[in-house]
C-alpha positions as CSV (number, residue, x, y, z in Angstrom):
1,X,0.0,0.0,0.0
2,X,0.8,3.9,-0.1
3,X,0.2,5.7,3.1
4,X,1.7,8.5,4.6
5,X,2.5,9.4,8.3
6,X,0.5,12.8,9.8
7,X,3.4,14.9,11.6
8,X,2.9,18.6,13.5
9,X,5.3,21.2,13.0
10,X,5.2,23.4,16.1
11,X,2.9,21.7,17.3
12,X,0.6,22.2,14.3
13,X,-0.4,19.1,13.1
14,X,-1.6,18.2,9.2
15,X,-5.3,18.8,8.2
16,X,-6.1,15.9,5.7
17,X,-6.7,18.5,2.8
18,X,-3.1,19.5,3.3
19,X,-2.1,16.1,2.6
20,X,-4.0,15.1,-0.1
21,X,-2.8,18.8,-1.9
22,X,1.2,17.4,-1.0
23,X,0.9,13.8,-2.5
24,X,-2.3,13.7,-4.9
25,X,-2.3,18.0,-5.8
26,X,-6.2,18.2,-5.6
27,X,-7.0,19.3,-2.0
28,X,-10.8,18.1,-2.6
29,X,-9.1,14.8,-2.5
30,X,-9.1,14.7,0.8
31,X,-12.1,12.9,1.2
32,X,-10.4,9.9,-0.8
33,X,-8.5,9.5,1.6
34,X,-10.8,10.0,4.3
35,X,-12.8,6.8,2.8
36,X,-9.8,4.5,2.8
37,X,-9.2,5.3,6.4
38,X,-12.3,5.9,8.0
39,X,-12.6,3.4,11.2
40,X,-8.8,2.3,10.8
41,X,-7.3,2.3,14.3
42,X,-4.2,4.1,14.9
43,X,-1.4,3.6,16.8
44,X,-2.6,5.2,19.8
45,X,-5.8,3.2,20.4
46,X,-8.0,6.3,18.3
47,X,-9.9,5.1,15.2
48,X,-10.2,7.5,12.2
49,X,-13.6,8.8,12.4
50,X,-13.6,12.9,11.5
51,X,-11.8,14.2,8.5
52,X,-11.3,17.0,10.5
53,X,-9.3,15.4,13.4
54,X,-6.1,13.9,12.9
55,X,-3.0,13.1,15.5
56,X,0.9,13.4,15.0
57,X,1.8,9.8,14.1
58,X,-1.5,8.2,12.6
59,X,-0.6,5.8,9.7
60,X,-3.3,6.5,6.8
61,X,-3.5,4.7,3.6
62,X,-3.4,6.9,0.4
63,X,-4.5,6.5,-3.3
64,X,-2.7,4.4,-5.3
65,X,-1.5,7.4,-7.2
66,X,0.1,9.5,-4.0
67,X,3.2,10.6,-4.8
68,X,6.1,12.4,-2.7
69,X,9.1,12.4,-1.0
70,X,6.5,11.7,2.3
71,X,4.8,9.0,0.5
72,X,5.6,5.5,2.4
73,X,5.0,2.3,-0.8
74,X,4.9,-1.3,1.0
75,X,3.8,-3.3,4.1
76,X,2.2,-0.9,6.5
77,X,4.4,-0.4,9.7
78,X,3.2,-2.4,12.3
79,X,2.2,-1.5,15.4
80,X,0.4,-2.6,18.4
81,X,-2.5,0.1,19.5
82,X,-2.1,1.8,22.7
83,X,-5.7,2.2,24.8
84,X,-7.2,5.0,23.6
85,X,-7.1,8.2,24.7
86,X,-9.9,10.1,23.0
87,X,-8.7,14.0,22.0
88,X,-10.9,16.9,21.9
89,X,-13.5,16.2,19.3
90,X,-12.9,12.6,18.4
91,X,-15.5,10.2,18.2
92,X,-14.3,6.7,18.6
93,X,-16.2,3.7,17.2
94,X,-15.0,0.3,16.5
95,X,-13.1,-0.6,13.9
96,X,-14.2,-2.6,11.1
97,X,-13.0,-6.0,10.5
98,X,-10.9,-6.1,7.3
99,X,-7.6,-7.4,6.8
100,X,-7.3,-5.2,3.3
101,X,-8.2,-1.5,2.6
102,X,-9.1,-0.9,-1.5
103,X,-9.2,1.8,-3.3
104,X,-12.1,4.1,-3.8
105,X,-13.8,3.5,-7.1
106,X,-13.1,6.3,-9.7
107,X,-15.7,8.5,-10.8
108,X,-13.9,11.2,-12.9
109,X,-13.4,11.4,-16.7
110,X,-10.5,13.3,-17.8
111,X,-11.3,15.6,-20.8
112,X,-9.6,15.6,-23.9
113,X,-6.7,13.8,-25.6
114,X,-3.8,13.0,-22.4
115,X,-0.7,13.9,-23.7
116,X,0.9,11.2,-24.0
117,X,-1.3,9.7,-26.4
118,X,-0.9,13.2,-28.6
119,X,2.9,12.6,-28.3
120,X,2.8,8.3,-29.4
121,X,0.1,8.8,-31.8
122,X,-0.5,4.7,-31.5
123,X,-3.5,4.7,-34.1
124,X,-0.3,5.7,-37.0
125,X,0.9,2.5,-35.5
126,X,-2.6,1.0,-36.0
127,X,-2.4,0.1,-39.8
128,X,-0.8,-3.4,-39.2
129,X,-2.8,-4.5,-36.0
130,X,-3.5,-3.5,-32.9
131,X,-2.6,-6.0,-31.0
132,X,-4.5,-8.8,-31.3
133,X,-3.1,-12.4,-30.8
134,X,-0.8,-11.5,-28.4
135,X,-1.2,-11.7,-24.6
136,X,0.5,-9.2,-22.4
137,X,1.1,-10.2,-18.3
138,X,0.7,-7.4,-16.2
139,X,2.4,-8.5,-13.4
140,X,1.2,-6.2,-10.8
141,X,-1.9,-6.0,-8.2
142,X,-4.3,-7.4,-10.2
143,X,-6.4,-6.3,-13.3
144,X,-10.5,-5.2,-12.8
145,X,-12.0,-8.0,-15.1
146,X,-15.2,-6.2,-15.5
147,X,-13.9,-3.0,-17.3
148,X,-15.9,-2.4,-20.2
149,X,-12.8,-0.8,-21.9
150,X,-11.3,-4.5,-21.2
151,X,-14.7,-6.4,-21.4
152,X,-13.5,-10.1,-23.0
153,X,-9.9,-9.5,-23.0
154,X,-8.8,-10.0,-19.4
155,X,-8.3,-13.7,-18.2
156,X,-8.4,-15.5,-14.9
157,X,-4.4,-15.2,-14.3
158,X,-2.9,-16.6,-11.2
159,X,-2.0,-14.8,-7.9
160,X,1.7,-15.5,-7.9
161,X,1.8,-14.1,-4.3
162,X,-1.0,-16.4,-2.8
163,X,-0.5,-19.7,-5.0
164,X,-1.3,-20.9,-8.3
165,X,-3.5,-24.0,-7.8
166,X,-7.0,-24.3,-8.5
167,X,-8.8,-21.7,-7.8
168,X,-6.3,-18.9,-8.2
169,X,-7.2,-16.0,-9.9
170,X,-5.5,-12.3,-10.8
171,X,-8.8,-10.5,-12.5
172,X,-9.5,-8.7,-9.9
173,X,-7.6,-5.7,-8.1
174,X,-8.1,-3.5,-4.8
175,X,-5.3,-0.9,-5.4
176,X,-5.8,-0.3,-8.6
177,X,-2.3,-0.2,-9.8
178,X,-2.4,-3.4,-11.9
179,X,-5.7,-1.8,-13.7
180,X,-4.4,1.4,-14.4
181,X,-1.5,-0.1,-15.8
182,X,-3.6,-2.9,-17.8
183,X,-5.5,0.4,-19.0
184,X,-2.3,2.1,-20.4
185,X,-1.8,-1.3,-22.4
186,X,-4.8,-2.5,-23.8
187,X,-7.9,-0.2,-23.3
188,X,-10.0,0.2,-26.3
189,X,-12.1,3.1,-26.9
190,X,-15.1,4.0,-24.9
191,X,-17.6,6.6,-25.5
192,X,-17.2,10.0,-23.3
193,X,-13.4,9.8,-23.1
194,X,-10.4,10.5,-25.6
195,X,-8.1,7.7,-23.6
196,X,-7.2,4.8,-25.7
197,X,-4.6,2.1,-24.6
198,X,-1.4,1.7,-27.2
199,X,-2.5,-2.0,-28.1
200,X,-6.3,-2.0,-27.5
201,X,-6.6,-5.4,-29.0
202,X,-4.3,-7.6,-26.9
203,X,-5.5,-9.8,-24.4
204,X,-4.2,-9.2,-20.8
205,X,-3.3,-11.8,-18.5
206,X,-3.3,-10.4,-14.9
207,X,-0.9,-12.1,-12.3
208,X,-0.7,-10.8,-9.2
209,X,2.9,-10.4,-6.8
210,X,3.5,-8.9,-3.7
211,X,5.8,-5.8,-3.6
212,X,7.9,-4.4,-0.3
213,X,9.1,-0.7,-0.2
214,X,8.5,-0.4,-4.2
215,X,10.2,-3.4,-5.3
216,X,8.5,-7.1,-6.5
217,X,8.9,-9.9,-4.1
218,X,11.9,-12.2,-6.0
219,X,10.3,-15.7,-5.1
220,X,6.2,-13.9,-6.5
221,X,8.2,-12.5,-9.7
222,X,9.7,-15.8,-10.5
223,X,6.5,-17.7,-10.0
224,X,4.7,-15.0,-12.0
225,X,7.2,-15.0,-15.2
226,X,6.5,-19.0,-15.1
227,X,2.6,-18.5,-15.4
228,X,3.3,-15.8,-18.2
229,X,5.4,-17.8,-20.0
230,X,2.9,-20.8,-19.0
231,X,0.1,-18.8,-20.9
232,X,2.1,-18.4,-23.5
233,X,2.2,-14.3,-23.3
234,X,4.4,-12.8,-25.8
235,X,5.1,-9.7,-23.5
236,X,5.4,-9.4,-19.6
237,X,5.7,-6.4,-17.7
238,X,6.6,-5.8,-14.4
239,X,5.0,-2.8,-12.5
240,X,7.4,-2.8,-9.4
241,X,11.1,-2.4,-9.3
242,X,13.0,-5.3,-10.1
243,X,15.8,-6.7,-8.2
244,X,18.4,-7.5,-10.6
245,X,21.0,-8.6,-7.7
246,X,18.7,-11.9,-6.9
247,X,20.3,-14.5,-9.4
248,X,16.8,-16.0,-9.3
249,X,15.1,-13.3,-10.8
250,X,17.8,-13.1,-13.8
251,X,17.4,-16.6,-14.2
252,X,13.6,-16.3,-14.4
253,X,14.0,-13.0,-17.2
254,X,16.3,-15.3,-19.3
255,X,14.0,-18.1,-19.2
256,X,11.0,-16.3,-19.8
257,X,12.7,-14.9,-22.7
258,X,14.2,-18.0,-23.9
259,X,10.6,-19.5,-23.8
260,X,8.9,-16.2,-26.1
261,X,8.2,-13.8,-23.7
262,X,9.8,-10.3,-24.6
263,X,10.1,-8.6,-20.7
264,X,9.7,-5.3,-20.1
265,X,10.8,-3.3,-16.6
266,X,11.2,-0.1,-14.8
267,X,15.0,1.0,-15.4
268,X,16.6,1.1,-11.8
269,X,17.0,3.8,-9.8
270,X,20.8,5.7,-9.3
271,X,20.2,4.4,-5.7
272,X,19.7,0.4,-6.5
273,X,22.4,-2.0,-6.4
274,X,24.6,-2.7,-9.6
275,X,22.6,-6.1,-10.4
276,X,23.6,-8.7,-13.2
277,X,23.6,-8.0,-17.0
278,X,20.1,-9.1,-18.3
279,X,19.3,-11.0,-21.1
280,X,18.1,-10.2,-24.5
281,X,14.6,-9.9,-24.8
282,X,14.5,-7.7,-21.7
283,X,14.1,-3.9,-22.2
284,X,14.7,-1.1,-19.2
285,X,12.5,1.7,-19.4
286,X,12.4,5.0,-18.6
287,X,10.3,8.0,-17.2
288,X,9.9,11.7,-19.3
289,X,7.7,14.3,-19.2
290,X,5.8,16.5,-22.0
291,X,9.3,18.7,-21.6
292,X,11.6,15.7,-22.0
293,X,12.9,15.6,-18.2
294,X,14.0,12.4,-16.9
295,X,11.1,11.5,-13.6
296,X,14.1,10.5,-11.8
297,X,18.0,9.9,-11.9
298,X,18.3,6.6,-12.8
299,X,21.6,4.4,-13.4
300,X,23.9,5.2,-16.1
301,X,23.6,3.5,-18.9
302,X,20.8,1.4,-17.8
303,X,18.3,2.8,-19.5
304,X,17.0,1.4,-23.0
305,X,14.6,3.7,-24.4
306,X,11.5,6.5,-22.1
307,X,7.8,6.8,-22.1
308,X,5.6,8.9,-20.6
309,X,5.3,8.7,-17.0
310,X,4.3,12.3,-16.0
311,X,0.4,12.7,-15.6
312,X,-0.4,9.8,-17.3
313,X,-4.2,8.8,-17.6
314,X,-5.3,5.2,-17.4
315,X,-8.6,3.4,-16.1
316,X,-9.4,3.3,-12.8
317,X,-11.4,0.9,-10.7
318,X,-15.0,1.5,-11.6
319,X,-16.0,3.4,-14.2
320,X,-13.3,6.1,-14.1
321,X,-10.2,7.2,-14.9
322,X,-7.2,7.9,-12.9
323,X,-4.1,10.1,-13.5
324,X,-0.4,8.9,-12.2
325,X,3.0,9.8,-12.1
326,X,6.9,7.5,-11.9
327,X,8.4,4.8,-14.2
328,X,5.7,2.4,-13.5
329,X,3.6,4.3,-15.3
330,X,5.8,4.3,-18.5
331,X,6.5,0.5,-18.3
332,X,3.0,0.0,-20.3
333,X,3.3,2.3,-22.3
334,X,6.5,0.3,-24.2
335,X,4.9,-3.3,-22.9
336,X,1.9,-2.3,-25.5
337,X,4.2,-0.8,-27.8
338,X,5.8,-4.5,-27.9
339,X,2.6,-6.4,-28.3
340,X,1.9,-3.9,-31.3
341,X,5.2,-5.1,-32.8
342,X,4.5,-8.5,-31.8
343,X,1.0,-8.8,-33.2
344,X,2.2,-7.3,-37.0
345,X,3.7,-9.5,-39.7
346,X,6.0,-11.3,-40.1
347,X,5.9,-12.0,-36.2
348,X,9.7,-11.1,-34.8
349,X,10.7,-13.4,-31.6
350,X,11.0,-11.9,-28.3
351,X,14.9,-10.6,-28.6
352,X,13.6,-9.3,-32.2
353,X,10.6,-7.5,-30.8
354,X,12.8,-5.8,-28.0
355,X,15.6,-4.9,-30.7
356,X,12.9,-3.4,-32.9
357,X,11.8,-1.1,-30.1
358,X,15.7,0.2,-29.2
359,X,16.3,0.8,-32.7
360,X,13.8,2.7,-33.8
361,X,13.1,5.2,-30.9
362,X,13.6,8.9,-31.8
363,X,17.6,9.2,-30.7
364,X,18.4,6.0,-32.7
365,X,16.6,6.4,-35.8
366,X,17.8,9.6,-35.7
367,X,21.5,8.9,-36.1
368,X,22.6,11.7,-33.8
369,X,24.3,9.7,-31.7
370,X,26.8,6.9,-32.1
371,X,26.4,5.0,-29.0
372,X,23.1,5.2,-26.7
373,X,22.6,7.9,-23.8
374,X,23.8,7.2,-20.7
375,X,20.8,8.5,-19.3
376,X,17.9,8.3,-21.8
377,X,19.3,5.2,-23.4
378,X,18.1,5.1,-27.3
379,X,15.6,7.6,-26.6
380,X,11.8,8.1,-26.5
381,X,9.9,4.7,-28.5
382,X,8.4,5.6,-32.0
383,X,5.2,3.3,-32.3
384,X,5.0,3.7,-36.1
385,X,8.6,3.2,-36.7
386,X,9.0,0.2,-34.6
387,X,5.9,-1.1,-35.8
388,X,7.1,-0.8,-40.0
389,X,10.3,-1.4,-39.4
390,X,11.7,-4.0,-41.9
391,X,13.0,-7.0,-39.8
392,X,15.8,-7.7,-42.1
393,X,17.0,-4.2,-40.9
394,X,17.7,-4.5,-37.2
395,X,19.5,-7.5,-35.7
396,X,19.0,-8.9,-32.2
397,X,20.6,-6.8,-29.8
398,X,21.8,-3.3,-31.4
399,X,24.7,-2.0,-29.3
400,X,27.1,-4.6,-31.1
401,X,27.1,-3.0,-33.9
402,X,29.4,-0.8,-35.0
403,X,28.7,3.0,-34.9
404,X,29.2,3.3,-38.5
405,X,27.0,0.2,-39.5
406,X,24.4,0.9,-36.7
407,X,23.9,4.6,-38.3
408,X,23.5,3.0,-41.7
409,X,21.2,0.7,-40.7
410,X,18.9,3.1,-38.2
411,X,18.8,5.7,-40.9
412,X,17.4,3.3,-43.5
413,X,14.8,1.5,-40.9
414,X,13.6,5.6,-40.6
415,X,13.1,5.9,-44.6
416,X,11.1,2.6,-44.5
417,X,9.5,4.1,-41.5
418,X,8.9,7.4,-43.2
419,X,7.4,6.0,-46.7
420,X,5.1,3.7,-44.9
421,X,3.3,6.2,-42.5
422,X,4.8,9.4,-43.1
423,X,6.2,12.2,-41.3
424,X,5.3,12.7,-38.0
425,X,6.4,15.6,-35.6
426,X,8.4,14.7,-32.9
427,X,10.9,15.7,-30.2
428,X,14.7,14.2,-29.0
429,X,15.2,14.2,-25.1
């Protein structure tokens, strides 16, 4: 979960407006977060029963779409209540029984054409398929089922994090995280709203995994890229941070790709560990904004090509949408981009489809530089290139080319590109 502790500066302490302004920038939000919270009891002994009283050191769960420095992403912290000691104007009640908090369902809409969809264009991509045949995991918190904007393309899946017997299922989500990012994927058009996914023909295959301070539990991911794989899925993408030091999990990204599944993951942070060299197949993504900016310094040279993941709109649970910011929300972006590629003829493998992406994003196609970025790695994708680009013209893994050759090469994947969808504007980071 996302929660956030309530502190007093002076001894001032945080009106829940405040809060929701600092982490979700709409102070009418505030009642969201009431609604997740309402009844929880607090560390010392007070349930949470006025938005209007709060107490220096109450835990309350947050959106799934909080973000800030203040913003806690795991487990909550555990704690043993303290008997109560009501404060002026609380009115304590007893808590309810429930083991798990879910998100509030989303009623909003947001009007007009999100940006990043103006700055893809994924319908140019549209004129060889859009998507369908291939199954993208989205190995996350679980996918709503019952979207309309997903109605028929959302299986059963497996909860990775629970078991995957009989009985074990991954269509349905109380976060919402694994449905916003099945949205960004895979949702088709729906009347009232400009948002379209990037592949809104693929099918989506929802596996759930637990996740600990922002990173996927090793043992869940591995058990979840065997179900992928299991399913057949020809993409699979991760929502949480990867740990690339756990020789299981690199063992379980080369197998999965090995087996067909092209993988696609949040590029680490500067502050992660130096993990293992991944395998082909496996692309690193990621975070700009509309002005190009990096979300967050990540480590050099370990990005492979950025999406959107400022203010991104997806579906949310209900019958709403849902804006969010960070690399996880650029991850789909490029796991749809794939299954476009994947889905269009003649059908690349999973090394292919992951080559195809690096070498046709805007910095490589553009020949301007003769080795990648060291921080935005080949550069923002380019549906309609990737999607039209001759597979005779890019080889498996890029970067062993030589600069010469790889120039060449790029430059003539961008005429093909051109002549088969025509120019479209676009920006380098």
């Amino acid at each position: 979960m996302k929660y956030v502790v309530v502190r007093a500066e002076q001894g001032r302490v945080d009106h829940l407006w405040e809060i929701a302004l600092r982490v979700l920038g709409d102070a009418q939000r505030y009642l969201e977060i009431f609604a997740l919270n309402k009844g929880r009891v607090q560390p010392d002994g007070i349930p949470v029963t006025d938005p209007g009283v709060l107490r220096p050191g109450w835990i309350l769960v947050l959106p799934w779409d909080a973000v800030g420095a203040e913003v806690g992403y795991g487990p909550l912290p555990a704690f043993t209540p303290a008997s109560p000691t009501p404060s002026k104007g609380s009115r304590p009640t007893a808590a309810p029984n429930s083991d798990v908090v879910c998100t509030v369902a989303s009623k909003r809409r947001v009007t007009g054409v999100p940006w990043a969809q103006l700055r893809l264009t994924p319908e140019v991509a549209w004129t060889r398929g859009k998507g369908a045949g291939v199954s993208v995991a989205v190995i996350d918190s679980g996918v709503d089922g019952t979207l309309p904007a997903l109605g028929g393309r959302v299986r059963p899946g497996a909860d990775a994090a629970a078991g995957t017997g009989e009985g074990s299922r991954g269509d349905r989500d109380c976060t919402g995280h694994g449905t916003a990012m099945a949205g960004i994927v895979a949702a088709a058009a729906q009347r009232g709203t400009d948002f379209v996914g990037v592949a809104p023909e693929a099918t989506i295959v929802p596996v759930k995994i637990g996740v600990s301070g922002g990173v996927a539990d090793s043992a869940d991911l591995v058990t979840a890229l065997r179900v992928a794989t299991a399913q057949r899925a020809g993409v699979a993408m991760v929502g949480a941070s990867v740990d690339t030091t756990d020789k299981r999990v690199v063992a379980a990204l080369r197998a999965a790709v090995d087996r067909g599944t092209t993988v696609v993951v949040a590029a680490p942070a500067a502050t992660a560990a130096k993990g293992a060299a991944l395998p082909e197949g496996v692309l690193r993504v990621g975070a700009v904004g509309p002005d190009d900016r990096l979300t967050e310094v990540y480590r050099p040279g370990e990005v492979d090509v950025v999406a959107p993941g400022v203010d991104v709109v997806s579906l949310g649970i209900g019958s709403g949408e849902v804006e969010g910011s960070g690399t996880d929300y650029a991850v789909p972006f490029v796991a749809g981009l794939v299954a476009l590629v994947r889905s269009s003829e003649p059908r690349p493998g999973a090394a292919e489809a992951a080559a195809r992406v690096t070498a046709t994003a805007d910095g490589a196609a553009a020949g301007a530089r003769s080795q990648r970025d060291r921080e935005y790695g080949w550069g923002m994708i380019n549906p309609a290139a990737a999607v039209n680009a001759k597979p005779a013209g890019v080889t498996a893994t890029v970067e062993r080319r030589s600069p010469a050759g790889a120039i060449a090469a790029l430059v003539a994947i961008l005429a093909l590109a051109a002549l088969a969808v025509g120019l479209r504007l676009r920006r380098r980071p």
